[in-house]
C-alpha angles and dihedrals in degrees: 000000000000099000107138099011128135114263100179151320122229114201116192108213138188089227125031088189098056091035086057091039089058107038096035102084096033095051083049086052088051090055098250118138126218102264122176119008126190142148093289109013140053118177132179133216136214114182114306077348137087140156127217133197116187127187108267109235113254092246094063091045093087090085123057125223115253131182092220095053125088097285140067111330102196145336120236127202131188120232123191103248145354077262097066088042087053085049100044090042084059101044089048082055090051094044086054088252113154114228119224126229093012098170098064095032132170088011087048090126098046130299100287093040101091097192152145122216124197141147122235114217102292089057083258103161113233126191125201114189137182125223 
């Protein structure tokens, strides 16, 4: 039964190359596929379950995202195991990614919370924990 799962999640961005850039290769890790492609979206899926970013339209580009603000604050992911967050932590440095919370990684959300945090270009916090 699917009741209450989650279909999908649409994420306007200010810009759909960099988005894709960025969440191409993580969503790979996490085991989604590319899924639809057109002029100004891209999405993902992973099983019932896909993610899609679309090019924000010029004339909403005058105010930023923020996480503080009214909206969506992160994303979380599951990963299979402490290992996979190691390796994806890795993988963010080498990509230049600046990890948040640095101090108090990979702990950063309580002692028994194994997790990275990150934003992808558009300062969308991501969160990638371990069972």
């Amino acid at each position: 039964m699917k009741k209450g799962l989650l279909h999908h999640v649409e994420m306007n961005v200010s810009n759909l190359q960099a988005t894709v850039d960025f969440w191409g290769w993580l969503l790979n890790e996490l085991g989604y596929d590319r899924f639809q492609s057109w002029e100004k979206g891209q999405s993902w899926r992973l099983n019932d379950t896909y993610i899609v970013f679309v090019q924000v339209e010029g004339r909403f580009r005058d105010v930023p995202y923020h996480r503080s603000r009214v909206g969506l604050n992160h994303l979380a992911f599951h990963t299979e195991s402490r290992e996979q967050v190691n390796e994806l932590t890795d993988k963010l440095k080498q990509k230049g990614v600046s990890i948040l919370y640095e101090e108090k990684h990979p702990y950063a959300g309580g002692s028994d919370h194994y997790a990275v945090y990150f934003e992808d270009p558009d300062c969308i916090k991501v969160e990638i924990v371990a069972p």
